[in-house]
C-alpha positions in Angstrom: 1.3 -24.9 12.8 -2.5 -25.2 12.3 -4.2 -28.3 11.3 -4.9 -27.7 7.5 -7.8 -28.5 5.5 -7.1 -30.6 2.3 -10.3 -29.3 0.9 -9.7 -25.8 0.4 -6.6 -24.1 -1.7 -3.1 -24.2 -1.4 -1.4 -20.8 -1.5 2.2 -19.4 -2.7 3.3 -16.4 -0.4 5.2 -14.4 -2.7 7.8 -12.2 -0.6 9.1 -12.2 2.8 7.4 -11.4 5.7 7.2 -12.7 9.1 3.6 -11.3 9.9 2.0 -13.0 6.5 3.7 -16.1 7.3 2.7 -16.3 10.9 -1.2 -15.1 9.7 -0.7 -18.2 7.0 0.9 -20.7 9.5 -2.4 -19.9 12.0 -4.8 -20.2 9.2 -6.1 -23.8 7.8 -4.9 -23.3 4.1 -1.8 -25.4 2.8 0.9 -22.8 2.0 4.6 -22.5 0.7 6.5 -19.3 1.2 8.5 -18.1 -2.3 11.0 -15.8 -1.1 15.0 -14.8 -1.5 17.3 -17.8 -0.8 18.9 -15.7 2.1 15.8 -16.5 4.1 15.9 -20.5 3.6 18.2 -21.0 6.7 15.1 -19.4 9.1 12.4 -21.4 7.3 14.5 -24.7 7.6 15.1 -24.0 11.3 11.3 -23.1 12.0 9.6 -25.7 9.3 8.2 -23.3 7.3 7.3 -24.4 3.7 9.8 -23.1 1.3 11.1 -21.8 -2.3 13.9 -20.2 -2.8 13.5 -17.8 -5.5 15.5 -14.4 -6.5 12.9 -11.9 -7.7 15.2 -8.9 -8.4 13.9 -8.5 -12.3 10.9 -10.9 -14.5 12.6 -12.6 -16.6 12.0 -16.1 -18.9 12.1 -18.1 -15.8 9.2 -17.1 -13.9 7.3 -19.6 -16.4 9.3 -22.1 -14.8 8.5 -21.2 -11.3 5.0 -21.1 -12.3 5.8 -24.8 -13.1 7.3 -25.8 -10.2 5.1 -24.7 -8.2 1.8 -26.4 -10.0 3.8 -29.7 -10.2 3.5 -29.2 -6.3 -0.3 -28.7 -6.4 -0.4 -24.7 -5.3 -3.7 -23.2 -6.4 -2.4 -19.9 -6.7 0.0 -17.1 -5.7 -0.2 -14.2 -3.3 2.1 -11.1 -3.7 2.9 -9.6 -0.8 5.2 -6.7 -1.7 4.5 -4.5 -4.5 7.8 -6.2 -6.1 6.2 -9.5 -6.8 3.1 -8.2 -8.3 4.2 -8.6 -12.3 5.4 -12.1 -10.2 2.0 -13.5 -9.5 0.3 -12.2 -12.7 2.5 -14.9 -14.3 2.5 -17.1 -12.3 -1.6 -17.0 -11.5 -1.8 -16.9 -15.2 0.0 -20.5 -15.3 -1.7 -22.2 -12.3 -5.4 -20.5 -13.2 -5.1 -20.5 -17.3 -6.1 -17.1 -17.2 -3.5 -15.4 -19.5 -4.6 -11.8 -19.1 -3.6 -12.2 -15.6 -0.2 -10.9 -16.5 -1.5 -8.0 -18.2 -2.9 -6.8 -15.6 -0.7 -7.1 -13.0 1.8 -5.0 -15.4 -1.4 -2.1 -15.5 -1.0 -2.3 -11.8 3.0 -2.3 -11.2 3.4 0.6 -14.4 1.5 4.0 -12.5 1.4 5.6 -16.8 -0.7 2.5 -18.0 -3.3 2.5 -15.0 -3.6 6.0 -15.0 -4.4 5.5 -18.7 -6.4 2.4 -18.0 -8.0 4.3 -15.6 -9.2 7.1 -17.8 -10.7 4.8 -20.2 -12.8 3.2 -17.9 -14.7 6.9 -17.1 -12.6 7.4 -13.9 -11.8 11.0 -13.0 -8.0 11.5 -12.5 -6.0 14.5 -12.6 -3.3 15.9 -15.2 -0.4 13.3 -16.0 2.4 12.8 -18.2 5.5 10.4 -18.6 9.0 12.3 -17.9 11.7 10.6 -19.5 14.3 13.5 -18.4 14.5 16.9 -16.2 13.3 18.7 -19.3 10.2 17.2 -19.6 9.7 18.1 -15.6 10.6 21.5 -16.2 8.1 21.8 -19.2 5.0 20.0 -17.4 5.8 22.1 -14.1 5.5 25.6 -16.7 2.8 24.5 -18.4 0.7 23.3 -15.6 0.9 26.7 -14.1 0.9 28.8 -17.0 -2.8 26.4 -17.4 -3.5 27.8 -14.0 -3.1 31.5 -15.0 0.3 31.9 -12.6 2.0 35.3 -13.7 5.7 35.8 -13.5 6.0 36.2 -9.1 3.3 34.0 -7.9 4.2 31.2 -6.4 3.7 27.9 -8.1 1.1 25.4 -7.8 3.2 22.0 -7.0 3.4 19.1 -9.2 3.9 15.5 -8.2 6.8 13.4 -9.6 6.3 9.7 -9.0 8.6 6.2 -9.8 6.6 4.3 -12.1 6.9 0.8 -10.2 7.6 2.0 -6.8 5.1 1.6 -4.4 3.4 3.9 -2.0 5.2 7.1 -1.3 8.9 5.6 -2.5 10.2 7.6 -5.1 7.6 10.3 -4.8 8.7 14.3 -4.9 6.5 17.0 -4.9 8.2 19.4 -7.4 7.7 23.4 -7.0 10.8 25.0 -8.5 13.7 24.5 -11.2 15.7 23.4 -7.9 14.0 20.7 -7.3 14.2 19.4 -10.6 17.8 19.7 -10.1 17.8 17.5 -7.2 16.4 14.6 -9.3 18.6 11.5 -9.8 18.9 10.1 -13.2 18.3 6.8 -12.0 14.5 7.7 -10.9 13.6 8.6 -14.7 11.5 7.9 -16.5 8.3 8.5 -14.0 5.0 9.6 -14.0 4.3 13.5 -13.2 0.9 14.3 -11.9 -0.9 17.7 -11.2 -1.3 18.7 -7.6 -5.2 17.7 -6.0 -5.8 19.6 -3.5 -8.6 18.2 -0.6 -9.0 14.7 1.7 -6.5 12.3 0.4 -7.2 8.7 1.6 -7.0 5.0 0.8 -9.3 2.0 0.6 -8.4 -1.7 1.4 -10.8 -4.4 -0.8 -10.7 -7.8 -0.2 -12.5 -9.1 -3.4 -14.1 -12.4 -4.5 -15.7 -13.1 -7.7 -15.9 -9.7 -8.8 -17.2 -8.5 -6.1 -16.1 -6.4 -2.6 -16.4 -8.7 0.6 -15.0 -6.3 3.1 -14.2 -2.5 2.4 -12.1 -0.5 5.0 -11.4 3.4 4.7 -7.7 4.4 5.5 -7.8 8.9 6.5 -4.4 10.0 6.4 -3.3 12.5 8.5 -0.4 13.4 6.8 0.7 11.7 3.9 4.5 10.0 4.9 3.6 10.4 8.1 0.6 8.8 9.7 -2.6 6.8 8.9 -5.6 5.6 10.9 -8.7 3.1 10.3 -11.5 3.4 10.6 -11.9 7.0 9.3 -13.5 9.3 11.1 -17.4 10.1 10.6 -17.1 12.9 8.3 -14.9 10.6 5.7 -16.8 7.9 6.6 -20.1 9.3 5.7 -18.9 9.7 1.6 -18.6 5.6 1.9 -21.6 4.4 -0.4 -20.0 7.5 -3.2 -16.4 5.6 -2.4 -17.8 1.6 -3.1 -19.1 2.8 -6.0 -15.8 4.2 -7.2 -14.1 0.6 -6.1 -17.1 -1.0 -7.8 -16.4 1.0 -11.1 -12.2 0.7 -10.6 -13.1 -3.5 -10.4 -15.0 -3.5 -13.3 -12.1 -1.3 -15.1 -9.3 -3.5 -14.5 -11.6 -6.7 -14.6 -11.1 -7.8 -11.1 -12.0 -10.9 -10.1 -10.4 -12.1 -6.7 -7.8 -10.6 -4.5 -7.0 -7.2 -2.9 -6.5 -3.7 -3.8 -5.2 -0.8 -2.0 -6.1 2.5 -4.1 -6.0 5.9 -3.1 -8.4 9.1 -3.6 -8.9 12.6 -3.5 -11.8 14.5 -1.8 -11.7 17.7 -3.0 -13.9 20.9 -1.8 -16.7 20.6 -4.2 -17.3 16.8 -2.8 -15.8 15.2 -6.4 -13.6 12.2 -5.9 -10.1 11.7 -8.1 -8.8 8.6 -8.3 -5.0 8.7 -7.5 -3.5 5.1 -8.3 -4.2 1.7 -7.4 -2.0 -1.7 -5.6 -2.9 -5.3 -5.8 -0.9 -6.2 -2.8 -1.2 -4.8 0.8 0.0 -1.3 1.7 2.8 -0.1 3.3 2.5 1.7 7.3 1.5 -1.6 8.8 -2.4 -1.0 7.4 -3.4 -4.8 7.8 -2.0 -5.0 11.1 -4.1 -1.4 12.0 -7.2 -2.8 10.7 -6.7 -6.3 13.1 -6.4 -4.0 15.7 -9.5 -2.0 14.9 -11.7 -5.2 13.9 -10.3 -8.0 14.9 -9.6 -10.0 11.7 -6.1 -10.8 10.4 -5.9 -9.2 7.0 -3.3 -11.9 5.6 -5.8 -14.6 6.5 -8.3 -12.3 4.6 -6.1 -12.2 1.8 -5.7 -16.3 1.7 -9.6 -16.9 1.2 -10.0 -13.7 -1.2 -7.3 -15.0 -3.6 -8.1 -19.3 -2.8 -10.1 -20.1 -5.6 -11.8 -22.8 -3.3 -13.0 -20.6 -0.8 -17.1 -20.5 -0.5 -19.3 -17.4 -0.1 -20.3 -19.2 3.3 -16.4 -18.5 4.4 -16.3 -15.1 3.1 -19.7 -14.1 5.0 -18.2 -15.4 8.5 -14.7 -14.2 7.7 -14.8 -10.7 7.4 -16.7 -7.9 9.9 -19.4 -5.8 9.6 -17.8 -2.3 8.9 -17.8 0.7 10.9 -20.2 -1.7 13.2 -17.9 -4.0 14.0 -15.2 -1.7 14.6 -13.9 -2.1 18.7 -12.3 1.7 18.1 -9.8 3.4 15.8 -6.2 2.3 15.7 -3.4 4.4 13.6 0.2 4.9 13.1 3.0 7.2 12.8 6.3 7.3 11.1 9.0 8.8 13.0 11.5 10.6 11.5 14.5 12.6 12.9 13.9 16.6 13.4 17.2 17.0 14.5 20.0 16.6 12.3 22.4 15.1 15.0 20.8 12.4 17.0 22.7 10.0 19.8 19.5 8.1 21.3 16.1 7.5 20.9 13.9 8.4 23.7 9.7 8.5 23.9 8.3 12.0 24.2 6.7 11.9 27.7 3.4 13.4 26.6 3.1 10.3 23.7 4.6 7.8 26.4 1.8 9.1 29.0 -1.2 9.3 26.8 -3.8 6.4 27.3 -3.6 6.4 23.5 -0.5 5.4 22.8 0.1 1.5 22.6 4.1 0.6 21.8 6.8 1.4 19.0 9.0 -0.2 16.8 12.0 2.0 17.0 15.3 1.4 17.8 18.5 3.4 18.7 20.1 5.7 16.0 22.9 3.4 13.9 24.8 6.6 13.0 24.6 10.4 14.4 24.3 12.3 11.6 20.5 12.4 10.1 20.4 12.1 6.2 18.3 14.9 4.4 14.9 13.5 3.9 14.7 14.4 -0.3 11.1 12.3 -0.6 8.9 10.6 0.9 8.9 6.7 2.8 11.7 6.9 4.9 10.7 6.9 8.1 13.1 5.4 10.8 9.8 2.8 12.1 6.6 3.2 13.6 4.6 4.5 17.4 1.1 2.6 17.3 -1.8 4.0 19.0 -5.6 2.6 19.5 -8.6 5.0 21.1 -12.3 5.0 20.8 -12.0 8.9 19.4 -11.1 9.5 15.7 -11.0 12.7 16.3 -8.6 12.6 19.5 -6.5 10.0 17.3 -6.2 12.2 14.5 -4.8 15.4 16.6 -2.6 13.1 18.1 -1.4 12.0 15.4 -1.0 15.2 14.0 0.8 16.5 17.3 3.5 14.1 16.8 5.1 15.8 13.7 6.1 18.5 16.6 7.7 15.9 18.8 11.4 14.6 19.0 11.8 11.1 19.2 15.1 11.2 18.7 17.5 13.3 20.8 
């Protein structure tokens, strides 16, 4: 464990995992990890700081972790999974007396309210409605593409179905036909349906600090579900000062003072950008742990001084990178999932294995043969990792590997 300083904050982690705690352990803030009892044996044995806490649903008692907590002199709380958002809003609302804390972290955990929230604020977004049933699917999916001038034969324009409080690509469908309206759970309604954008999707992480962006960092999927890479390549890249002004404007919206955001866009043909929704907590694909490799900063320490309330513009400044400048090359990702719908082992393809490209994996042998039907998207089985000086060559890569069999 690193020496810590008194002087600065001392931070809640809010959710389990091991690479914010390590980042956190390495780092010179006071911390205390808040996290499922099941996970109190590990921190006992490695003298990690802990809380036990169940945060399966909000209830009256987060007010009293928010208590317990202050009583131990924690500045304020960091969610790490998009679970314990509506967590820290109450809880940062307690140890900061900022009430509408909580408010806002419910505009950012309900997709509905921030698209809403959104739309006030002058943002461009694209056709939504609430779907509390498979009849209100069906009826958006008609009317979208009867909007769209679709006669009875053409094929229709997709729409999107999304979970409200699910984060990333969990609980998201793209929707084309009666069938797969059919194939809908009840358990998923109600959600958010969303016209299809077509052009560039991509993400942004902001580390922000008194209202304003400290470090911005461009995420270009290559295909959504299945692979991400940072920095973007120059053609993104070169819409960045038309992108921080759309963070600036989504900061100013939801009255962001401190912390982190992970929002996604649209770039469609005619160059106009569409918001798509927003997180306050990091994404999913391993995107910190990309960006370290690219630049060279740990994005959970970057999280510690954007949310410490003690932290000094003199920290921020030597903290974080220069952008694009700073960059050592362009690291990305890809989620591997089965082709085959009987697998027995896992094994490398030998063009990924051989490529100068490609760095490790975190995959492991298939627990069961047969392959589940992949009905949405985030379920990958785990991740290949690869780092280049190329963006280009790392996006074909990328791309390449949807044609690949890891598993055999």
């Amino acid at each position: 464990m690193t020496e810590k300083n008194p002087d600065k904050g001392y931070v809640a982690i809010l959710g389990w995992s091991l690479n914010a705690i390590n980042a956190v352990d390495q780092f010179d803030r006071r911390y205390v990890v808040v996290a499922p009892p099941w996970a109190q044996d590990y921190c006992v044995q490695n003298d990690i700081p802990f809380v036990p806490w169940d945060f399966d649903r909000l209830n009256e008692r987060s007010y009293e972790l928010a208590q317990q907590l202050k009583e131990m002199g924690v500045d304020v709380a960091i969610p790490i999974f998009e679970e314990t958002v509506e967590w820290a809003g109450a809880i940062n609302a307690v140890l900061l007396d900022q009430p509408r804390l909580l408010g806002q972290a419910m505009l950012f955990r309900d997709k509905s309210l921030m698209k809403r929230r959104a739309q006030l604020g002058g943002i461009r977004v694209g056709v939504f409605e609430e779907a509390h049933d498979r009849g209100d699917v069906i009826r958006f999916l008609k009317r979208v593409n009867q909007t769209l001038l679709k006669l009875d034969g053409d094929v229709n324009d997709p729409i999107h179905f999304k979970a409200f409080d699910k984060s990333g690509t969990a609980g998201h469908r793209v929707i084309r036909t009666p069938e797969d309206v059919d194939n809908i759970p009840d358990d998923e309604f109600p959600a958010l349906l969303e016209s299809h954008l077509d052009g560039w999707e991509f993400a942004v992480e902001a580390w922000i600090k008194n209202g304003k962006i400290q470090f911005l960092n461009i995420s270009e999927y290559v295909t959504l579900g299945y692979s991400v890479f940072v920095p973007a390549t120059p053609e993104l890249e070169q819409h960045r000062a038309r992108i921080t002004e759309q963070i600036e404007k989504l900061i100013e919206t939801f009255e962001i003072d401190f912390g982190f955001i992970h929002p996604e866009y649209f770039l469609t043909s005619d160059n106009t950008l569409y918001f798509g929704e927003v997180a306050y907590r990091p994404p999913g694909f391993n995107a910190l742990e990309l960006i370290e490799r690219a630049y060279g900063f740990n994005g959970y320490q970057g999280l510690v001084v954007a949310f410490d309330p003690k932290t000094t513009q003199e920290e921020l400044d030597a903290f974080f990178p220069t952008p694009i400048k700073d960059a050592k090359g362009h690291a990305g990702c890809f989620g591997v999932y089965p082709r085959r719908r009987v697998v027995s082992r896992l094994e490398i393809p030998e063009e990924t294995a051989n490529h100068p490209y490609f760095e490790f994996h975190e995959l492991a042998d298939p627990r069961e043969q047969k392959v589940a039907k992949r009905s949405a998207f985030g379920t990958h089985w785990g991740l290949a990792y690869f780092f280049g000086e190329d963006a280009h060559q790392l996006r074909d890569l990328l791309k390449r590997q949807e044609e690949l069999d890891y598993y055999i």
